[in-house]
C-alpha positions in Angstrom: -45.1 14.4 -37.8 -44.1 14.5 -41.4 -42.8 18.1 -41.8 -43.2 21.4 -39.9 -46.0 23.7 -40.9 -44.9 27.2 -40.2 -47.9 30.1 -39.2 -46.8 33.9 -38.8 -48.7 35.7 -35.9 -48.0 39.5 -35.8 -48.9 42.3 -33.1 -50.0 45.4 -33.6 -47.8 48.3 -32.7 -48.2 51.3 -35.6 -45.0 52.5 -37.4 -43.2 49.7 -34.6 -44.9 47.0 -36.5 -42.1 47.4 -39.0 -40.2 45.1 -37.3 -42.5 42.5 -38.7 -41.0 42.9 -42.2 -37.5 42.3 -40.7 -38.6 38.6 -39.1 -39.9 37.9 -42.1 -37.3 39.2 -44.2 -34.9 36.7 -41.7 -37.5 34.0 -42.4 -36.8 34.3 -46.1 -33.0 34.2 -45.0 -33.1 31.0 -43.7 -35.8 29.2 -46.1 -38.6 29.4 -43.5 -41.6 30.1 -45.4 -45.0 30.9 -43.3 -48.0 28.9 -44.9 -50.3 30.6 -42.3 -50.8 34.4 -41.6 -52.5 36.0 -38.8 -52.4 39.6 -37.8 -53.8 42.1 -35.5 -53.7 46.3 -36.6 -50.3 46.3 -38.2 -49.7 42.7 -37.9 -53.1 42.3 -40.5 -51.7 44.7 -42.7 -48.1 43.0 -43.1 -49.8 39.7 -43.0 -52.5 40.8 -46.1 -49.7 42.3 -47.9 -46.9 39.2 -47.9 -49.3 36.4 -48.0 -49.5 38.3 -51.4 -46.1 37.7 -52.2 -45.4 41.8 -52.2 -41.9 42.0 -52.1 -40.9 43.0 -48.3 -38.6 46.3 -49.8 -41.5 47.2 -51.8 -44.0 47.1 -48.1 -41.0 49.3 -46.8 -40.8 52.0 -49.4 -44.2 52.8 -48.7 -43.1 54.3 -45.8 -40.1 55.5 -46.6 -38.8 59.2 -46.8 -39.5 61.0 -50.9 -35.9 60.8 -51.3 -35.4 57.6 -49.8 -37.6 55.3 -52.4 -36.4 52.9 -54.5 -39.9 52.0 -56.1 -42.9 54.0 -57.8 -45.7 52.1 -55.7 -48.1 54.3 -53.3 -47.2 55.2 -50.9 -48.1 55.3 -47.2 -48.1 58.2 -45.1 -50.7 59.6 -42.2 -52.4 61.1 -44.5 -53.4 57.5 -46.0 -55.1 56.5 -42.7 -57.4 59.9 -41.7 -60.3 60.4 -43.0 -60.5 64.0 -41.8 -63.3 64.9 -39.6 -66.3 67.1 -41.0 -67.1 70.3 -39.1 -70.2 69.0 -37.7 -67.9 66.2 -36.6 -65.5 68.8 -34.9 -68.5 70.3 -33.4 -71.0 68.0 -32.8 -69.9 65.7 -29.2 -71.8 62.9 -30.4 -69.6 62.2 -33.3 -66.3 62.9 -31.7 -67.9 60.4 -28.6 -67.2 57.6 -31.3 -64.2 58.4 -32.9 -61.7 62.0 -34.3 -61.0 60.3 -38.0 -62.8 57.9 -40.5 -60.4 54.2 -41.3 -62.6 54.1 -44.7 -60.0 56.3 -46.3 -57.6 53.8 -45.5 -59.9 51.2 -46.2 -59.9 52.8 -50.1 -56.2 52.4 -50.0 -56.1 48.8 -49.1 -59.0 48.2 -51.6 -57.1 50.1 -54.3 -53.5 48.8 -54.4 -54.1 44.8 -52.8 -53.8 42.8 -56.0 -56.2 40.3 -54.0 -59.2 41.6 -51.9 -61.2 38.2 -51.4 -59.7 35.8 -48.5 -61.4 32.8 -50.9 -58.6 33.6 -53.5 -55.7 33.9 -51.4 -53.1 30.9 -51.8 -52.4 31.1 -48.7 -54.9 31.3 -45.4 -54.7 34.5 -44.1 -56.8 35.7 -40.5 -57.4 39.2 -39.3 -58.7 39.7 -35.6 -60.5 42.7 -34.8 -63.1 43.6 -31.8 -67.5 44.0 -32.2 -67.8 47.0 -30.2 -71.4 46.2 -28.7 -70.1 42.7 -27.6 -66.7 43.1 -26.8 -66.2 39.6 -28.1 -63.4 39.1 -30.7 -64.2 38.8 -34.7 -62.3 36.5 -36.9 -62.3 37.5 -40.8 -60.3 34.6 -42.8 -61.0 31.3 -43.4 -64.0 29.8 -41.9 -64.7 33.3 -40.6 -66.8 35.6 -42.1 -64.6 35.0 -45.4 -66.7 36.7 -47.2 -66.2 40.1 -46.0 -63.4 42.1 -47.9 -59.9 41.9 -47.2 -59.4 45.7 -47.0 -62.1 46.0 -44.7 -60.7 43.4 -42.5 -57.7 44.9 -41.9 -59.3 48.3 -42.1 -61.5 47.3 -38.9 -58.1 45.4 -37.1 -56.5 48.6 -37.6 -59.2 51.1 -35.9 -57.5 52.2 -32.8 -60.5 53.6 -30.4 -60.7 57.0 -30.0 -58.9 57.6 -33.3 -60.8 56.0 -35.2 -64.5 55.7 -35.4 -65.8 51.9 -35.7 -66.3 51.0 -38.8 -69.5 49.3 -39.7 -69.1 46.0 -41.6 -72.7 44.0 -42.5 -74.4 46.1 -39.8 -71.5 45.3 -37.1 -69.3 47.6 -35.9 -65.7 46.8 -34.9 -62.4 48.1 -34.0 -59.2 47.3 -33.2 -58.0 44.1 -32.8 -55.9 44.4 -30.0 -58.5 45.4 -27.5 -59.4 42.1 -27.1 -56.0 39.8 -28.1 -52.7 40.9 -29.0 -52.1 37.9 -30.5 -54.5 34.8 -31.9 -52.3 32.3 -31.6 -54.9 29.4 -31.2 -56.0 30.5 -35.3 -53.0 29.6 -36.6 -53.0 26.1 -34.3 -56.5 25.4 -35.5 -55.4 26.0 -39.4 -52.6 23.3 -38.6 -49.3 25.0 -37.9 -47.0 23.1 -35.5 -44.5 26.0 -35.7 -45.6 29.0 -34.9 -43.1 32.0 -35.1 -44.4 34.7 -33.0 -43.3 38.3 -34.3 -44.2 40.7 -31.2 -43.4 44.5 -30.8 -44.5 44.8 -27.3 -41.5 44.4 -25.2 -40.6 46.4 -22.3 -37.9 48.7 -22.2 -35.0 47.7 -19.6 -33.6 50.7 -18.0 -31.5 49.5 -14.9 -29.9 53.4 -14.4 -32.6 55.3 -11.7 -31.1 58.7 -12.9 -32.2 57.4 -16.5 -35.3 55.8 -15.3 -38.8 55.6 -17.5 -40.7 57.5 -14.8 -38.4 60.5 -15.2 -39.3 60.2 -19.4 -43.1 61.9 -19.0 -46.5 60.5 -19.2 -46.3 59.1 -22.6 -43.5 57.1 -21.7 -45.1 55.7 -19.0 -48.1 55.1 -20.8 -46.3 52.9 -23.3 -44.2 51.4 -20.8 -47.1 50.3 -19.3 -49.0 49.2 -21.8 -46.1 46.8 -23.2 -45.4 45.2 -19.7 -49.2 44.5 -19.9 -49.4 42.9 -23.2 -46.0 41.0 -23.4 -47.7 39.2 -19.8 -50.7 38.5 -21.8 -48.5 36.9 -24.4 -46.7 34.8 -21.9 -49.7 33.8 -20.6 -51.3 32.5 -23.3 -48.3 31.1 -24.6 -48.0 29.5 -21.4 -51.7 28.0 -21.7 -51.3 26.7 -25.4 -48.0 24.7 -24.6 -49.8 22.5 -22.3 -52.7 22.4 -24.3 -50.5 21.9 -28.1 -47.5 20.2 -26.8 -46.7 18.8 -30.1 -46.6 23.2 -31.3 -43.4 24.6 -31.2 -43.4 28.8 -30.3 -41.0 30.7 -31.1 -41.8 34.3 -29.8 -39.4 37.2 -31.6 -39.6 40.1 -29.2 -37.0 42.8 -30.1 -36.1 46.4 -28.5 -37.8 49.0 -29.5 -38.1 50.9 -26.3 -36.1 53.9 -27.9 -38.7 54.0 -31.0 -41.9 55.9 -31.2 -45.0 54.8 -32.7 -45.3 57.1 -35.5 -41.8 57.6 -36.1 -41.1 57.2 -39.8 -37.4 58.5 -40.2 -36.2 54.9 -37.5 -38.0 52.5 -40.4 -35.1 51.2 -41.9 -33.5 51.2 -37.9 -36.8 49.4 -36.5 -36.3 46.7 -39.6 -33.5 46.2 -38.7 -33.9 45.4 -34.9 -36.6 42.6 -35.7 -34.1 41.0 -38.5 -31.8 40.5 -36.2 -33.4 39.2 -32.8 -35.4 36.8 -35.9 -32.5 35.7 -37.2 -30.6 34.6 -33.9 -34.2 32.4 -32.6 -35.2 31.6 -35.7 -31.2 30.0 -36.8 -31.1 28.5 -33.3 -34.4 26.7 -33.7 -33.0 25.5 -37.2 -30.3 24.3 -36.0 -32.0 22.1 -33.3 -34.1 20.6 -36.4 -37.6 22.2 -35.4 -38.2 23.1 -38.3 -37.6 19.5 -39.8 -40.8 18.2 -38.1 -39.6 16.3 -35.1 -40.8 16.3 -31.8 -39.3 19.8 -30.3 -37.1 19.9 -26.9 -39.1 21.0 -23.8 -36.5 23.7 -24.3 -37.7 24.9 -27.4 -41.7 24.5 -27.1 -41.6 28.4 -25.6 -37.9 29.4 -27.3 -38.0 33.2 -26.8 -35.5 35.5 -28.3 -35.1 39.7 -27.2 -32.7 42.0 -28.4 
């Protein structure tokens, strides 16, 4: 093996997927530069954006506070991603069966503001998973993979959460969210050729060992996202499980950080939920460095599945 080739796979997780911009911020830290990109729901729209070289602060001030910007991009707030609903739609049961809002608006913004929209003119291979609705099956947009379609609809269709959002129709298909099907597309970024994969993954459950402080005690929501992480992050292991045997020369490196006390939507803990992934990146990502993974020898049995919470 002559030298690593580093891929970037990304969850989902909303205004949580922030913490993707702090494990790549630690990537750019440490002189680890992805050549491979593949997201799912916010893990698209992070990968679209930096495979782009936009400047990680400038991907933050869009969601920062008014007061709190340093840049005059756009900017993204709720607003950006709700198409708002008709009154035959707020009336009419068949169109709420589908779907509350429209992802086109969003869709407009992508198409509007991404200096690239074609996957054939990005320097750097970038795949978006998101789910056909009538065949439950996943779709690939990228290279090799319906590369033709639109990068803003891509991500547009990765990020349509069901029930939110109705599917959008790309080429007479309809899709949503990625993350129905995968949280994760790890075996894209083996097939495009990476042998070090970093794994940036929001989904971790939160740890609460106090019974008069427990999760059940927190309301339904919190037990729906409890839930819902302990069922994805066993996914993840899993698979990760599954591709080791299968790529033993593939080194993983799954970045996992807290986030239990963060909600979904909450845009006042950005800088905070940054901040968490930079630093559980930075203490996996400088121990794998310093056991020469990244130098493109053989890994350790030790650091084929090197996980790091926190």
């Amino acid at each position: 093996m002559d030298r690593s080739k580093i891929a970037f796979v990304a969850s989902g997780g909303a205004a949580k997927g922030l913490a993707h911009l702090g494990v790549l911020r630690a990537c750019e830290e440490l002189g680890l530069l992805p050549e491979i990109f593949v997201g799912t729901s916010a893990g698209a729209v992070v990968g679209a954006m930096y495979a782009q070289d936009i400047p990680l602060d400038v991907m933050l001030d869009g969601f920062r506070l008014p007061w709190r910007r340093r840049h005059q991009g756009p900017r993204l707030r709720l607003t950006t991603f709700l198409g708002a609903p008709s009154r035959r739609e707020l009336f009419d049961p068949g169109h709420l069966a589908s779907g509350l809002f429209s992802i086109r608006k969003f869709e407009s913004y992508l198409r509007e503001h991404l200096p690239i929209n074609s996957f054939r003119r990005l320097a750097k291979p970038v795949f978006v998973t998101a789910v056909d609705i009538d065949t439950g099956e996943r779709a690939v947009f990228g290279p090799g993979y319906m590369e033709d379609t639109p990068i803003s609809e891509a991500v547009a269709a990765s990020c349509c959460v069901p029930g939110a959002f109705r599917p959008i129709c790309i080429n007479d298909r309809y899709y949503i969210d990625g993350e129905v099907a995968r949280t994760l597309s790890l075996d894209l970024a083996i097939e495009a050729g990476a042998n070090v994969v970093i794994i940036s993954n929001i989904y971790r459950p939160q740890f609460e060992p106090n019974p008069k402080r427990s999760i059940a005690r927190k309301g339904i929501f919190q037990v729906m996202s409890q839930s819902m992480s302990t069922l994805l992050m066993e996914k993840e292991r899993r698979g990760v499980e599954l591709l080791q045997k299968r790529y033993p020369h593939v080194t993983f490196i799954d970045i996992a950080p807290d986030l239990g006390s963060y909600g979904y939507f909450n845009r006042f803990a950005a800088r905070s939920v940054v901040m968490r992934g930079y630093g559980t990146a930075l203490r996996a990502l400088a121990t794998a460095k310093e056991n020469h993974v990244f130098d493109g020898a053989m890994p350790a049995d030790s650091l084929r599945g090197l996980r790091s919470v926190g």
